[in-house]
Gaussian input, Z-matrix of N, CA and C with variables (Angstrom, degrees):
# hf/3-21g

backbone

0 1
 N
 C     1     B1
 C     2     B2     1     A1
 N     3     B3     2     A2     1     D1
 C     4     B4     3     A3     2     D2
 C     5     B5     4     A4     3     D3
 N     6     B6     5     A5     4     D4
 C     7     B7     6     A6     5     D5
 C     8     B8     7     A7     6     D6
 N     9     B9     8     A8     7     D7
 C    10    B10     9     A9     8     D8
 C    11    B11    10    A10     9     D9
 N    12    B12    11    A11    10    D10
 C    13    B13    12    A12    11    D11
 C    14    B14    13    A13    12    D12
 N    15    B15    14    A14    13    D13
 C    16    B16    15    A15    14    D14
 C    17    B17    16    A16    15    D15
 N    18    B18    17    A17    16    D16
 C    19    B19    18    A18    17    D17
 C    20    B20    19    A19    18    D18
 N    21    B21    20    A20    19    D19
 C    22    B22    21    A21    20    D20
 C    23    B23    22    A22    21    D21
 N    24    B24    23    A23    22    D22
 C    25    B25    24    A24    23    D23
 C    26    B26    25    A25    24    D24
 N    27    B27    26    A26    25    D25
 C    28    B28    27    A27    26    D26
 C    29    B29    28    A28    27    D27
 N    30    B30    29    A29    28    D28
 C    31    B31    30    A30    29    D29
 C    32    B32    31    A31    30    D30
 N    33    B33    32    A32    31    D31
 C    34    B34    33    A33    32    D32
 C    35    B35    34    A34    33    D33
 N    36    B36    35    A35    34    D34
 C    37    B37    36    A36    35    D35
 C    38    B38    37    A37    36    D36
 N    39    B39    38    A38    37    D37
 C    40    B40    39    A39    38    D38
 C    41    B41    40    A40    39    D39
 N    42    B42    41    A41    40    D40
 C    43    B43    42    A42    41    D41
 C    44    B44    43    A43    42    D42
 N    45    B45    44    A44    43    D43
 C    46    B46    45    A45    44    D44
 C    47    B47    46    A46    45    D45
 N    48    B48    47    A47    46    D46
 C    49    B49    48    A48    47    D47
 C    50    B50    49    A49    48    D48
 N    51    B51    50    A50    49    D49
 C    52    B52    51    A51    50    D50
 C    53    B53    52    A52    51    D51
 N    54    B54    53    A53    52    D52
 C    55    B55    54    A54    53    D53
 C    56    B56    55    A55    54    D54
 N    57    B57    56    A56    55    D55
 C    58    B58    57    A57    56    D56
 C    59    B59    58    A58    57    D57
 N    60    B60    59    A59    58    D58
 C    61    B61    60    A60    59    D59
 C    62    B62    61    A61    60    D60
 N    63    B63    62    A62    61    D61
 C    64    B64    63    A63    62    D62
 C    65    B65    64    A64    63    D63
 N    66    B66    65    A65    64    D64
 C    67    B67    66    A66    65    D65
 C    68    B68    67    A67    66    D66
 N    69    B69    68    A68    67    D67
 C    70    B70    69    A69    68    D68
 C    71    B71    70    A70    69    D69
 N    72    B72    71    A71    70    D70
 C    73    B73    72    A72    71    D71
 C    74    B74    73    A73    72    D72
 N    75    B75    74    A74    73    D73
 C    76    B76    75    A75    74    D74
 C    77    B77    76    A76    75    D75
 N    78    B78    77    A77    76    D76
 C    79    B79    78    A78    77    D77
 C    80    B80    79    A79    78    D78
 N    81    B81    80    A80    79    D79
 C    82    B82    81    A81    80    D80
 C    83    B83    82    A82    81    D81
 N    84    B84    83    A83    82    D82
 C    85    B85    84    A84    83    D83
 C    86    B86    85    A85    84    D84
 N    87    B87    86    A86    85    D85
 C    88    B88    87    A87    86    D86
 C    89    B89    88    A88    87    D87
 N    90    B90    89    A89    88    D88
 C    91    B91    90    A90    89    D89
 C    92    B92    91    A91    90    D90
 N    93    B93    92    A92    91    D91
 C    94    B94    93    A93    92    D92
 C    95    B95    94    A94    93    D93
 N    96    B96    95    A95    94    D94
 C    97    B97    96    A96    95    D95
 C    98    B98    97    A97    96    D96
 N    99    B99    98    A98    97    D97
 C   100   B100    99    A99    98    D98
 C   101   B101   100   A100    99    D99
 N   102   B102   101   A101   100   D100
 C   103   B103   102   A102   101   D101
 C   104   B104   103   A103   102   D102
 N   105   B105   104   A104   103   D103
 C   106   B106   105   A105   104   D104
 C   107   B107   106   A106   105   D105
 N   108   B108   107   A107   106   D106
 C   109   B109   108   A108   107   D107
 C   110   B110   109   A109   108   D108
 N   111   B111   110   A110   109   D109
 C   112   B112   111   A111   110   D110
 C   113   B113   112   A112   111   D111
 N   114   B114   113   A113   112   D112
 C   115   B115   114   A114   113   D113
 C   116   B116   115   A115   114   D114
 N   117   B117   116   A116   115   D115
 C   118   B118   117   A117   116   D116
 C   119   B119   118   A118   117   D117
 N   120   B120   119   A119   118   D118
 C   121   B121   120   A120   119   D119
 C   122   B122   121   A121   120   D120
 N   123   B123   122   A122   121   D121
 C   124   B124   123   A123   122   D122
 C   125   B125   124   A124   123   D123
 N   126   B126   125   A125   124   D124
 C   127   B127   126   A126   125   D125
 C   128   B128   127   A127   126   D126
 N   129   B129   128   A128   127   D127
 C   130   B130   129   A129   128   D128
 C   131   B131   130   A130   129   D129
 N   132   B132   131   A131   130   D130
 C   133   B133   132   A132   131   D131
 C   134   B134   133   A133   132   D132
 N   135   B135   134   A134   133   D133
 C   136   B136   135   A135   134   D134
 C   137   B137   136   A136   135   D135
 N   138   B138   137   A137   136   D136
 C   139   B139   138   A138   137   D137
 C   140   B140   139   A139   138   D138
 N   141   B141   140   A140   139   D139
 C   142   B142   141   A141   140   D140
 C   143   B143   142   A142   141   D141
 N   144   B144   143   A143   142   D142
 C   145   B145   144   A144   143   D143
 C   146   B146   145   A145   144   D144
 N   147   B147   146   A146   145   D145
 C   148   B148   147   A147   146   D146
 C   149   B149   148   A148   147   D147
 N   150   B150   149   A149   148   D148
 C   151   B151   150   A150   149   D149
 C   152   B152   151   A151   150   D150
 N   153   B153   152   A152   151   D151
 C   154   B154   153   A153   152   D152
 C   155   B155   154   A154   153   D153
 N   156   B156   155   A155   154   D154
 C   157   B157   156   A156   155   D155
 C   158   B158   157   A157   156   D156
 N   159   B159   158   A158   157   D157
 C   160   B160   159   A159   158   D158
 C   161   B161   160   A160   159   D159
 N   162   B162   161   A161   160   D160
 C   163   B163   162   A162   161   D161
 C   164   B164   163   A163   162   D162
 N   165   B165   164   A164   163   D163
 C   166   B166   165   A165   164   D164
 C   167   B167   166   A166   165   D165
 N   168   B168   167   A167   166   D166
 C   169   B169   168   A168   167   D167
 C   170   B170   169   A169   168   D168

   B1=1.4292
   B2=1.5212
   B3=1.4363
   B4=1.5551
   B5=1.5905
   B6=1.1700
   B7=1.3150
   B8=1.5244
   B9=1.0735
   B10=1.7236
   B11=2.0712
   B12=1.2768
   B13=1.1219
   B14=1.5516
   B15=1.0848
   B16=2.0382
   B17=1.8548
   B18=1.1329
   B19=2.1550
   B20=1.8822
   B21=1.3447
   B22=1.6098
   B23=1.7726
   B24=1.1953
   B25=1.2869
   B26=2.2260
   B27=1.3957
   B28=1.1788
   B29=1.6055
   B30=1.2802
   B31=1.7692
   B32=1.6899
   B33=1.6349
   B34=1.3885
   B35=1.6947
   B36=1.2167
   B37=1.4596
   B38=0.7605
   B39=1.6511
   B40=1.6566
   B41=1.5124
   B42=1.5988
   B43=1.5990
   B44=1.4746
   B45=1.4767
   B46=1.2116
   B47=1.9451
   B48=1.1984
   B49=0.9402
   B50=1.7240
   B51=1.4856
   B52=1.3352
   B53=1.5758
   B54=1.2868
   B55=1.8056
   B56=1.1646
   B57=1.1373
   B58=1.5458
   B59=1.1608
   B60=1.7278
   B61=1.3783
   B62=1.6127
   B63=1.3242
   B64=1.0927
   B65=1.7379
   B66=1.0691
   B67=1.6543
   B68=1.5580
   B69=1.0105
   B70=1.7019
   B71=1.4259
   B72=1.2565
   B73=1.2973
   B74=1.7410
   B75=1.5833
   B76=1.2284
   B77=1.8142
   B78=1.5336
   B79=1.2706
   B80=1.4719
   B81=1.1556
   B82=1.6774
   B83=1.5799
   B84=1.5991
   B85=1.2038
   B86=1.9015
   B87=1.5047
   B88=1.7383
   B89=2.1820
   B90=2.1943
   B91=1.5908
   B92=1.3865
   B93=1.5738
   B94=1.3543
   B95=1.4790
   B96=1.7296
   B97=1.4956
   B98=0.8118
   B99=1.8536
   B100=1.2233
   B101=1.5153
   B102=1.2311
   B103=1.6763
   B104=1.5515
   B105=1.0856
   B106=1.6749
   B107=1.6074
   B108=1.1802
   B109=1.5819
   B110=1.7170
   B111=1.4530
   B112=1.3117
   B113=1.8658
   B114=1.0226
   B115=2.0292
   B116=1.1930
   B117=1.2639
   B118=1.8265
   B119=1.0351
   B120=1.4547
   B121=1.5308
   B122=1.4525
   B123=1.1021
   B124=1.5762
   B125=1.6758
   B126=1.4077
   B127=1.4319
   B128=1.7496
   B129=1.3174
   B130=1.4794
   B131=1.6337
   B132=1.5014
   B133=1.5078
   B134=2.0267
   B135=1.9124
   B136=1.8450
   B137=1.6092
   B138=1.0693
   B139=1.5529
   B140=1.6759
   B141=1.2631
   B142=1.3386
   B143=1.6855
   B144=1.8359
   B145=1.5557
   B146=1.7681
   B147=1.3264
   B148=1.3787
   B149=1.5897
   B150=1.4451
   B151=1.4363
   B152=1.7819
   B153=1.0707
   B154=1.6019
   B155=1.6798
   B156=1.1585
   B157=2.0876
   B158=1.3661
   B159=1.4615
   B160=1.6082
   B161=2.1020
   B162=0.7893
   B163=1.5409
   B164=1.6120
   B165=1.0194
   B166=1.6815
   B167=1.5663
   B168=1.2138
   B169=1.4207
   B170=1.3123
   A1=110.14
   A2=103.27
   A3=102.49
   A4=97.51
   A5=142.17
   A6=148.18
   A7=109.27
   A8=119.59
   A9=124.94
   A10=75.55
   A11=147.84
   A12=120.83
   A13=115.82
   A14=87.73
   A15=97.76
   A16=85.74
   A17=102.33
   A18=80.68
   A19=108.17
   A20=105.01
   A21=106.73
   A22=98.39
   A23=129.93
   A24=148.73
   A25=94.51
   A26=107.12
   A27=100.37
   A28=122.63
   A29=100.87
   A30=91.48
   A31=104.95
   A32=111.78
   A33=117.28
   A34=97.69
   A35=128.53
   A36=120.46
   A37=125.73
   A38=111.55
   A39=102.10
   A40=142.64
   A41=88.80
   A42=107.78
   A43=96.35
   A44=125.58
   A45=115.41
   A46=131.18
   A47=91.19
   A48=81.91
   A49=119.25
   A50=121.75
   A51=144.93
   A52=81.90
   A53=128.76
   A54=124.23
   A55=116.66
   A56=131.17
   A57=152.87
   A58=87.79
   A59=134.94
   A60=122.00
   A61=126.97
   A62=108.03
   A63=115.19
   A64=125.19
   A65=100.05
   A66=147.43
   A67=86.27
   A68=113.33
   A69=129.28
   A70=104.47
   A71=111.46
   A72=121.05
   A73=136.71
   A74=92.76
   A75=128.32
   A76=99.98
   A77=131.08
   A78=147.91
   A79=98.83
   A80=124.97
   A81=132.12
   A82=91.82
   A83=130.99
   A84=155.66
   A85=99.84
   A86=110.11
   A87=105.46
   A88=97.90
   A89=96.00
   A90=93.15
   A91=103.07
   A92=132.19
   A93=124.35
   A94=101.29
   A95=103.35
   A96=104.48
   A97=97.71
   A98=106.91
   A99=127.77
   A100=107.81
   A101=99.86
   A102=116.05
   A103=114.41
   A104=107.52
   A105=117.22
   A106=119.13
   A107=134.39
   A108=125.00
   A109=116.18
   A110=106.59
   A111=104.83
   A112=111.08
   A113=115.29
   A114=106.30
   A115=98.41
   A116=121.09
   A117=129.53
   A118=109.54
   A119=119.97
   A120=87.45
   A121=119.11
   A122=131.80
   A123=132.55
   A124=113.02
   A125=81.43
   A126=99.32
   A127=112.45
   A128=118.61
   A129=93.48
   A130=128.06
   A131=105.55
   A132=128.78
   A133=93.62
   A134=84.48
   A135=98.83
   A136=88.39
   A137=137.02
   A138=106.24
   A139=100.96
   A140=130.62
   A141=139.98
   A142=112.37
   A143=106.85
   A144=102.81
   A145=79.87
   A146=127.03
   A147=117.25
   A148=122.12
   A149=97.12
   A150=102.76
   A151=128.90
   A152=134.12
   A153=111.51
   A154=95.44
   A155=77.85
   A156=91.91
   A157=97.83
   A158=94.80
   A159=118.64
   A160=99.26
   A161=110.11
   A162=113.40
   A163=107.92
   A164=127.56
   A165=135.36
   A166=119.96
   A167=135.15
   A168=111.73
   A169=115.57
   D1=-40.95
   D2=-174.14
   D3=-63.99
   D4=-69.63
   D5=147.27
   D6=17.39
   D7=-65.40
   D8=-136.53
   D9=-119.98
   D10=-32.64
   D11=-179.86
   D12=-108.55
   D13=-1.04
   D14=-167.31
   D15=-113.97
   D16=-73.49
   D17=-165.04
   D18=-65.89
   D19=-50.09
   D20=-167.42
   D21=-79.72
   D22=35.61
   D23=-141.71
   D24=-32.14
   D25=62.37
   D26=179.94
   D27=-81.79
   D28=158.39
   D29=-175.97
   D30=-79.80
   D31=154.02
   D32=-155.27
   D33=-63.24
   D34=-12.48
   D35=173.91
   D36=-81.93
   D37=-29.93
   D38=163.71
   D39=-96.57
   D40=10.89
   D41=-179.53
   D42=-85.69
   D43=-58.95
   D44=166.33
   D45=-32.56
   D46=-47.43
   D47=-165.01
   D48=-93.45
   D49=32.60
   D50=-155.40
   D51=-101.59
   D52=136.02
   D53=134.80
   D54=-56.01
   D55=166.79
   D56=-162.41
   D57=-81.72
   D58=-73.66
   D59=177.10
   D60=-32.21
   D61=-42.43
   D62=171.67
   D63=-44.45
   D64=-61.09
   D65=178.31
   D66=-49.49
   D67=-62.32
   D68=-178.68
   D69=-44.97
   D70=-85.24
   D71=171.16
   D72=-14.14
   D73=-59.19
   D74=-176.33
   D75=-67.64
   D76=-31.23
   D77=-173.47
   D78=-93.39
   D79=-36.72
   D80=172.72
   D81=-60.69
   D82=-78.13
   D83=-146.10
   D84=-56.33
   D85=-33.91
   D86=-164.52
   D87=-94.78
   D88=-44.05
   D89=-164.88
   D90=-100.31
   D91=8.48
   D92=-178.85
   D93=109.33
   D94=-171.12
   D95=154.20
   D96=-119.53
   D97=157.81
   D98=-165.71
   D99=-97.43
   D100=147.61
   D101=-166.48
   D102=-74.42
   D103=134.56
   D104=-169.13
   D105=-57.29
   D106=148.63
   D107=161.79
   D108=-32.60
   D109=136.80
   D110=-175.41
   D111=-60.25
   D112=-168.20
   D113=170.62
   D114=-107.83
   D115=160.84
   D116=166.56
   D117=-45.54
   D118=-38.05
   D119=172.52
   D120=-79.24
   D121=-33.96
   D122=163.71
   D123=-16.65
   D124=-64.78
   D125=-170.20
   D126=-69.77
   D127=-29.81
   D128=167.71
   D129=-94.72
   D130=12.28
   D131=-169.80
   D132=-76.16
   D133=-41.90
   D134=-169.78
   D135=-83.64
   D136=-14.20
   D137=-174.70
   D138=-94.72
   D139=-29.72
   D140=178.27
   D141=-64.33
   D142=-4.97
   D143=-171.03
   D144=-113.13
   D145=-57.52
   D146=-177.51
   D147=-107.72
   D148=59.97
   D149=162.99
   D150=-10.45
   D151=142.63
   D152=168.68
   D153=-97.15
   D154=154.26
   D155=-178.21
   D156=-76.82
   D157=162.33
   D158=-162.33
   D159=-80.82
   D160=148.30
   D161=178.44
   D162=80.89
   D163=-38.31
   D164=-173.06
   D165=-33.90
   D166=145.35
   D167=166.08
   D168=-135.91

């Protein structure tokens, strides 16, 4: 809501009445698109740099 009446400062009828895709879109359109999951290997490149400590939970 804050989104769709505070940044896209829409009136409350037409925020309602937007689909989620829409809504989507409109959130693509102001912060970009958002960047995909890293790949396995990404991800074990980042777990091999910040290990989790031993005992932790």
């Amino acid at each position: 809501m804050a989104f769709g009446l505070g940044v896209l400062r829409l009136p409350s009828r037409d925020f309602w009445s937007m689909t989620p895709r829409e809504l989507f879109c409109a959130a693509e359109g102001v912060y970009g698109v958002a960047p995909g999951a890293p790949s396995r290997a990404a991800l074990e490149d980042l777990m091999r740099q910040f290990p989790d400590s031993q005992g932790s939970t």
